[in-house]
C-alpha positions as CSV (number, residue, x, y, z in Angstrom):
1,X,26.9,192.8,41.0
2,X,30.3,194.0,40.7
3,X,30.8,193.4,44.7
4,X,29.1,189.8,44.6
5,X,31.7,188.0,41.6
6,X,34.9,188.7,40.4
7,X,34.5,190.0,36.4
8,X,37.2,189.4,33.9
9,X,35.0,191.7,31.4
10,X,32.0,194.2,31.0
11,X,30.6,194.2,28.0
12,X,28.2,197.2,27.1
13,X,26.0,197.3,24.2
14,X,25.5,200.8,23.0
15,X,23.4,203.3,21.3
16,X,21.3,206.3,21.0
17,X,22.9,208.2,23.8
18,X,25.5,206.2,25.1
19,X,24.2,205.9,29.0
20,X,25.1,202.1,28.9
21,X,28.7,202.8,27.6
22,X,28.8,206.0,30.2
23,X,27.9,203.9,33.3
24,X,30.4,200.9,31.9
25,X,33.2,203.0,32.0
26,X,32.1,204.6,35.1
27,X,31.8,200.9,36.4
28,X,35.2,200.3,34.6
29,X,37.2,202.8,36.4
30,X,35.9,202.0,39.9
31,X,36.3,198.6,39.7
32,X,39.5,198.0,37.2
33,X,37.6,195.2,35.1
34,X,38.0,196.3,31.8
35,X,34.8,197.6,29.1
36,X,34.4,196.4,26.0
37,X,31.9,198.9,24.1
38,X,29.6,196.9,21.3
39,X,27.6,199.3,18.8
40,X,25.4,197.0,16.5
41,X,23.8,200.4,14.9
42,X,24.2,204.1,14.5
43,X,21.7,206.2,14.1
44,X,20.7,208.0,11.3
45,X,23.1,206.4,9.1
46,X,23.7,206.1,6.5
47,X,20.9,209.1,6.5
48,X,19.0,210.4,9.2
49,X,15.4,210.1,8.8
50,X,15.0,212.9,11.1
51,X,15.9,215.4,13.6
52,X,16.1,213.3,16.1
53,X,18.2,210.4,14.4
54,X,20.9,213.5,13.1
55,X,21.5,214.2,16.9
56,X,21.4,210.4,17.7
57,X,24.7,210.3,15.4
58,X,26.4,213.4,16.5
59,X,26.1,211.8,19.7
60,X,28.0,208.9,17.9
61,X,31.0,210.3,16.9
62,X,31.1,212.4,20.6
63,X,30.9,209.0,22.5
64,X,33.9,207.6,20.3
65,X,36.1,210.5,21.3
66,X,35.1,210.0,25.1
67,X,35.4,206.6,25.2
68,X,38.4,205.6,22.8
69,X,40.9,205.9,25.8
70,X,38.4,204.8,28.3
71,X,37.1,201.3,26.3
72,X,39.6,198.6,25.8
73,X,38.1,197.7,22.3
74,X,35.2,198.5,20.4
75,X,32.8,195.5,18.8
76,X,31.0,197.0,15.5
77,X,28.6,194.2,13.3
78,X,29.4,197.2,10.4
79,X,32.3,198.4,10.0
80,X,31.2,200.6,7.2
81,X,28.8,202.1,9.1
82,X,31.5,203.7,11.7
83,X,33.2,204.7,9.3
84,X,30.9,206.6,7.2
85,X,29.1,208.1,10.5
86,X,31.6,209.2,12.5
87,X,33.8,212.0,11.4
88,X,37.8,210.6,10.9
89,X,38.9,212.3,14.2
90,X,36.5,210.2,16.3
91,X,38.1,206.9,15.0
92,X,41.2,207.9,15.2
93,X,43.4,206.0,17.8
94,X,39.9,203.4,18.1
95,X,40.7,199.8,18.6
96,X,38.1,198.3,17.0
97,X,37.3,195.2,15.4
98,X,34.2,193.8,13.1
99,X,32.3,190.7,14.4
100,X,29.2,189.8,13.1
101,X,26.3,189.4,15.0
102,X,25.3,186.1,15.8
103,X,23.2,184.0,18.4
104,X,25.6,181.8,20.7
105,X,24.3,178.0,20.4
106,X,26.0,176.5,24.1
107,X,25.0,172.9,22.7
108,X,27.6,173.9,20.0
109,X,30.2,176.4,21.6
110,X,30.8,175.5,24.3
111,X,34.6,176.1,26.2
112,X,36.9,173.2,26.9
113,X,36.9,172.1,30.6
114,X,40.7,172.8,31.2
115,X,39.4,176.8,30.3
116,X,39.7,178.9,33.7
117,X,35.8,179.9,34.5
118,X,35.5,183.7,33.6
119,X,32.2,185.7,34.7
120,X,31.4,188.8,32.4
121,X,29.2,191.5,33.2
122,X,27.0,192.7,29.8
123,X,25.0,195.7,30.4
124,X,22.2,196.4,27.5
125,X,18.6,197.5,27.0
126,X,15.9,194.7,27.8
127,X,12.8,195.5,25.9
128,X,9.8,193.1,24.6
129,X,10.6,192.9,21.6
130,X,14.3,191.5,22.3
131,X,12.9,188.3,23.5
């Protein structure tokens, strides 16, 4: 896709493991169109309900060191949750900002003709369930 349009952005929303942040930066730094890293959710916070969910967040706080200087910003809907999740050294030096989640209504939003047309590139899970 990245050979077909130019991309101003790439937008990756992230969790569990962190494979759609991973290949975003890899995309990133091959193609010099920044990454912007969204995580809606950690898991197993505030407390893990299992063994699975307590490596889930460890994995957390490792992506955030890996990917502070790779990312140009991180989107969170909680800012409480990085914060209480993620040990202080992980958020350290993290540029991130809290934006809740919402549904974008184009009949509503929409940008003003005289905006320059930018194409962004969002890489995320598609399941059933996500409509």
């Amino acid at each position: 896709m990245l050979a077909q349009r130019k991309y101003a952005l790439i937008i990756s929303h992230d969790y569990g493991f962190f494979l759609n942040g991973i290949g975003a930066a890899r995309l990133s730094a091959a193609s010099g169109v920044p990454y912007l890293s969204e995580i809606h959710h950690v898991e197993g916070c505030p407390q893990a309900a299992s063994s699975g969910e307590r490596v889930r967040r460890i994995a957390a706080g490792v992506y955030l060191r890996w990917a502070r200087d790779r990312a140009r910003a991180f989107r969170v809907v909680n800012s409480q949750s990085c914060r209480r999740c993620c040990t202080p050294t992980a958020l350290l030096r993290i540029k991130y900002w809290c934006c809740t989640a919402c549904t974008w209504d184009f009949d509503v939003l929409q940008p003003t003709p005289s905006q320059q047309a930018l194409r962004c590139l969002f890489v995320a899970r598609m399941t059933p369930n996500k409509g």
